[in-house]
C-alpha positions as CSV (number, residue, x, y, z in Angstrom):
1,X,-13.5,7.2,51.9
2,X,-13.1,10.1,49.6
3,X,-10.3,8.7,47.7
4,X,-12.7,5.8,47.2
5,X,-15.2,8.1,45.9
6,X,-13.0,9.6,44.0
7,X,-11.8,6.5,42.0
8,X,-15.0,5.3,41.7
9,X,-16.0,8.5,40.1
10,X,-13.2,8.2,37.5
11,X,-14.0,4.4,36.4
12,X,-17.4,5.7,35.8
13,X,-15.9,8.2,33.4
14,X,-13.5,5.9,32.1
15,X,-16.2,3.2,31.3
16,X,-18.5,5.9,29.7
17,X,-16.1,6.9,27.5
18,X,-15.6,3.3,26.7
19,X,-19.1,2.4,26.3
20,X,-19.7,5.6,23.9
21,X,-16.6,5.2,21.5
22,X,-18.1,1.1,21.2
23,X,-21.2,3.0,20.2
24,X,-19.9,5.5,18.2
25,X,-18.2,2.3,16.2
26,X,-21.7,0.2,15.5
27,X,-23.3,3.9,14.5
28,X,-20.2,4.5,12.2
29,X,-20.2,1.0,10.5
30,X,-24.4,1.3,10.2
31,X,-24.0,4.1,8.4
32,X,-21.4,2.8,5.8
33,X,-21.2,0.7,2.9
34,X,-22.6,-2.8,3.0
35,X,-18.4,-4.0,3.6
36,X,-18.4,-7.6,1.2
37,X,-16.0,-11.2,1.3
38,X,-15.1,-13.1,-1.8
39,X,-16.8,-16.2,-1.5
40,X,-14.8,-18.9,-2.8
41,X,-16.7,-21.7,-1.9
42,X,-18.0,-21.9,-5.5
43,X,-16.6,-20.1,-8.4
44,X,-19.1,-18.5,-10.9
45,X,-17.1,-19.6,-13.7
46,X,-14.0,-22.1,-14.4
47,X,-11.1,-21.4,-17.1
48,X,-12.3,-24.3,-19.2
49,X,-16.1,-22.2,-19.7
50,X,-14.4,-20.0,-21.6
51,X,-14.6,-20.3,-25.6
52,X,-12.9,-18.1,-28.1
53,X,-14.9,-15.5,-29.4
54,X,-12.4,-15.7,-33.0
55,X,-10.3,-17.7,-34.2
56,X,-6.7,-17.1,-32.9
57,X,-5.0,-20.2,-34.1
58,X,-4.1,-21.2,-30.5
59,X,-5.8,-23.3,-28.3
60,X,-7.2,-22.9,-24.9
61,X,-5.8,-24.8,-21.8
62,X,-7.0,-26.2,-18.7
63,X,-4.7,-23.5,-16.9
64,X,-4.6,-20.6,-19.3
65,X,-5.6,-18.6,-22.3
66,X,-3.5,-18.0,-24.6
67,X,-3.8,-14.3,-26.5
68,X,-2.6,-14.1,-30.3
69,X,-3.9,-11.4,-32.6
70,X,-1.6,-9.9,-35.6
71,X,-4.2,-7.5,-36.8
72,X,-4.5,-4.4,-35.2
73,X,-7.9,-3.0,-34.0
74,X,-9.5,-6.6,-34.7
75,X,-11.2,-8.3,-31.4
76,X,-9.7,-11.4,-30.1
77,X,-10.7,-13.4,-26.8
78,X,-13.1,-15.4,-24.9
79,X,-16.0,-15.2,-23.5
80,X,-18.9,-17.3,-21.2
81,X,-22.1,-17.0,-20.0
82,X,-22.7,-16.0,-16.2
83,X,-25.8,-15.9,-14.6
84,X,-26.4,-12.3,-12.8
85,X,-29.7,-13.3,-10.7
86,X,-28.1,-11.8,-7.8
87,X,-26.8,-8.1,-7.4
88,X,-23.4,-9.1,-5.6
89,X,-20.1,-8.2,-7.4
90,X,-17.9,-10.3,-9.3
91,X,-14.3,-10.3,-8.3
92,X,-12.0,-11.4,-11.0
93,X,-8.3,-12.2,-10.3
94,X,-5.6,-13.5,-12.6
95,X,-2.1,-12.4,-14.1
96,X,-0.3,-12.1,-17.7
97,X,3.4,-12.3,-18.4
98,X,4.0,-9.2,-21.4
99,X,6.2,-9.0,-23.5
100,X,8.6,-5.5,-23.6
101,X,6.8,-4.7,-27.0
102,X,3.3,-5.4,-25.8
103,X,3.5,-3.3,-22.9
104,X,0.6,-0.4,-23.6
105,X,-1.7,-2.8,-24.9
106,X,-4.6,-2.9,-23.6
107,X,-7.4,-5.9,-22.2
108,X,-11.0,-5.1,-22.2
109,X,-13.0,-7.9,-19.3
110,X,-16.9,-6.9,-19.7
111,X,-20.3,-8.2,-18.7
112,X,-22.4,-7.6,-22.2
113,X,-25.9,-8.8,-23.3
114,X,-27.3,-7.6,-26.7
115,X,-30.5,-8.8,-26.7
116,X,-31.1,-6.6,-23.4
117,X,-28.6,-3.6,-24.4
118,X,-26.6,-4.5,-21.6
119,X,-23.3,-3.1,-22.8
120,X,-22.2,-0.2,-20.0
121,X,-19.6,1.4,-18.8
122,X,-20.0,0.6,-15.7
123,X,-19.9,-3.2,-16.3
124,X,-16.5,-2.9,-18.1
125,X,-12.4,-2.8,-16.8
126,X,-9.8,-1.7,-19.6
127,X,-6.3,-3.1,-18.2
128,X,-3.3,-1.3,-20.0
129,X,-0.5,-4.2,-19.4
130,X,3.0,-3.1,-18.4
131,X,6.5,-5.2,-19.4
132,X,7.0,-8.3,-17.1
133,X,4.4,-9.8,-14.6
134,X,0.9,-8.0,-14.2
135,X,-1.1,-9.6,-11.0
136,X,-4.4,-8.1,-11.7
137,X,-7.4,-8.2,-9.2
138,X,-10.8,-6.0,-9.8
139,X,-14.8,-6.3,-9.3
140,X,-16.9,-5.7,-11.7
141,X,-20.3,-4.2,-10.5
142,X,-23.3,-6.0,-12.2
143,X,-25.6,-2.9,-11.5
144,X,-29.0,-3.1,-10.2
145,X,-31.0,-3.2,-13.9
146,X,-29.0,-6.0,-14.9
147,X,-30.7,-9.1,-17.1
148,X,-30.6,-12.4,-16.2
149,X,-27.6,-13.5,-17.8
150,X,-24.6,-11.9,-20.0
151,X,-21.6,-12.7,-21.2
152,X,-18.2,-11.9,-19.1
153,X,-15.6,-11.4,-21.7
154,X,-12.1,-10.5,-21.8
155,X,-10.7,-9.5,-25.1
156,X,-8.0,-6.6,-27.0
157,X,-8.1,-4.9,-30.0
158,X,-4.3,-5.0,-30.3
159,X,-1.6,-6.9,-31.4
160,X,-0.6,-9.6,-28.7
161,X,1.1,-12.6,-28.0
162,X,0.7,-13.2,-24.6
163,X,-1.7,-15.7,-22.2
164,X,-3.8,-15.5,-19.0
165,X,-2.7,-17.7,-16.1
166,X,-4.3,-18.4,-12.6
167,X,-7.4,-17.1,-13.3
168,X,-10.0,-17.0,-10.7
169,X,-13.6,-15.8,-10.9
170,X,-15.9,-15.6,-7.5
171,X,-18.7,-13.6,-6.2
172,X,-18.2,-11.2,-3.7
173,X,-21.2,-11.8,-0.5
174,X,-22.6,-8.5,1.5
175,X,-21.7,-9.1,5.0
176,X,-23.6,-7.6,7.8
177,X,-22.4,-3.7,8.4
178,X,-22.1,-4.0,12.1
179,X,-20.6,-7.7,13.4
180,X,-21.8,-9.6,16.6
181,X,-18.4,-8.3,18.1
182,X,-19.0,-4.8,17.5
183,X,-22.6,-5.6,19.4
184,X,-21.3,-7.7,21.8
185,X,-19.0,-4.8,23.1
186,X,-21.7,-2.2,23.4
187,X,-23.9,-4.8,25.7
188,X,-20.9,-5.6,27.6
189,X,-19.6,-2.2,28.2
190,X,-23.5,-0.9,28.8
191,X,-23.8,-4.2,31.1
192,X,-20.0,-3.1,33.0
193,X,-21.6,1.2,33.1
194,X,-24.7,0.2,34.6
195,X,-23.0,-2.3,37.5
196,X,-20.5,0.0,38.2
197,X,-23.4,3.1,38.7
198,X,-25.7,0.4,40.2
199,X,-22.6,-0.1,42.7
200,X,-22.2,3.9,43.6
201,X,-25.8,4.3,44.1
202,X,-25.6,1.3,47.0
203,X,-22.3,3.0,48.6
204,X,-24.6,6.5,48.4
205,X,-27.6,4.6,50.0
206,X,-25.5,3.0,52.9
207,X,-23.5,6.4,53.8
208,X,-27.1,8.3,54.6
């Protein structure tokens, strides 16, 4: 009987410490950062929104965008308008081939709005290229005063021959801090705790 007790006792403690660590996990998650998802059901933009912002003498592609500037420090690039009625990031994925004598350069991608000084740091990635195959992937942050719309650019102020391929352009959806698993393992575990105590107290009960 006492070695009945005895492992009894000891799943008790066992499932305690399960049940609090589960807890411990939801308190953990509720007290993080809102954890997001790209959602690529619908992109916010597609390659062919993009228009030129100069004249570069090449032409735009259904599948790329081609780079060409020969003067130093002049701005060359494309740009389309994005609505920002929601506060959810912007995830922004593509890649460029460069050149050994381009690598250094650098390519601006910003959110900007004159009309409603919308022009921050914050809203703004500088991407220094290195030789051969750059895979880039970043958010950009829309920020909690932002206007209704602006335009997402992506542009250099160097000299470049190069293009951007496989570009893909989603917004990034808050998912709930703690999951229905997380919860579901508390309530089990708490469910399991009290059985097992519920059970002891019986055995107590019957031995008096």
């Amino acid at each position: 009987m006492e070695t009945k007790k005895a492992k009894l006792k000891w799943i008790i403690i066992v499932e305690l410490i399960v049940f609090y660590f589960s807890l411990l996990n939801v308190i953990s998650h509720a007290r993080g950062p809102v954890p997001y998802q790209i959602d690529t059901s619908q992109p916010v933009v597609r390659i062919e929104d993009f228009v030129p912002m100069a004249e570069m003498g090449v032409d735009a592609t259904e599948t790329a965008l081609p780079f060409y500037n020969a003067v130093e420090g002049s701005a060359v690039g494309y740009q389309t308008e994005v609505s920002l009625q929601s506060v959810n990031p912007i995830n922004i994925q593509f890649q460029i081939e460069c050149p050994p004598e381009q690598s250094g350069t650098t390519l601006y991608v910003d959110l900007y709005n004159f009309e409603a000084s919308y022009d921050n740091p914050e809203q703004e990635k500088q991407i220094v290229l290195q030789e051969g195959l750059n895979q880039i992937q970043f958010d950009l942050n829309k920020g909690e005063q932002a206007p209704g719309t602006a335009y997402l650019r992506l542009f250099t102020l160097n000299v470049v021959d190069y293009q951007i391929e496989q570009l893909q352009i989603y917004e990034k959806m808050a998912l709930p801090k703690v999951s229905t698993p997380m919860w579901v393992a508390v309530v089990v575990m708490g469910i399991v705790l009290l059985g097992t105590i519920g059970y002891k107290m019986v055995k107590l009960k019957e031995e008096v």
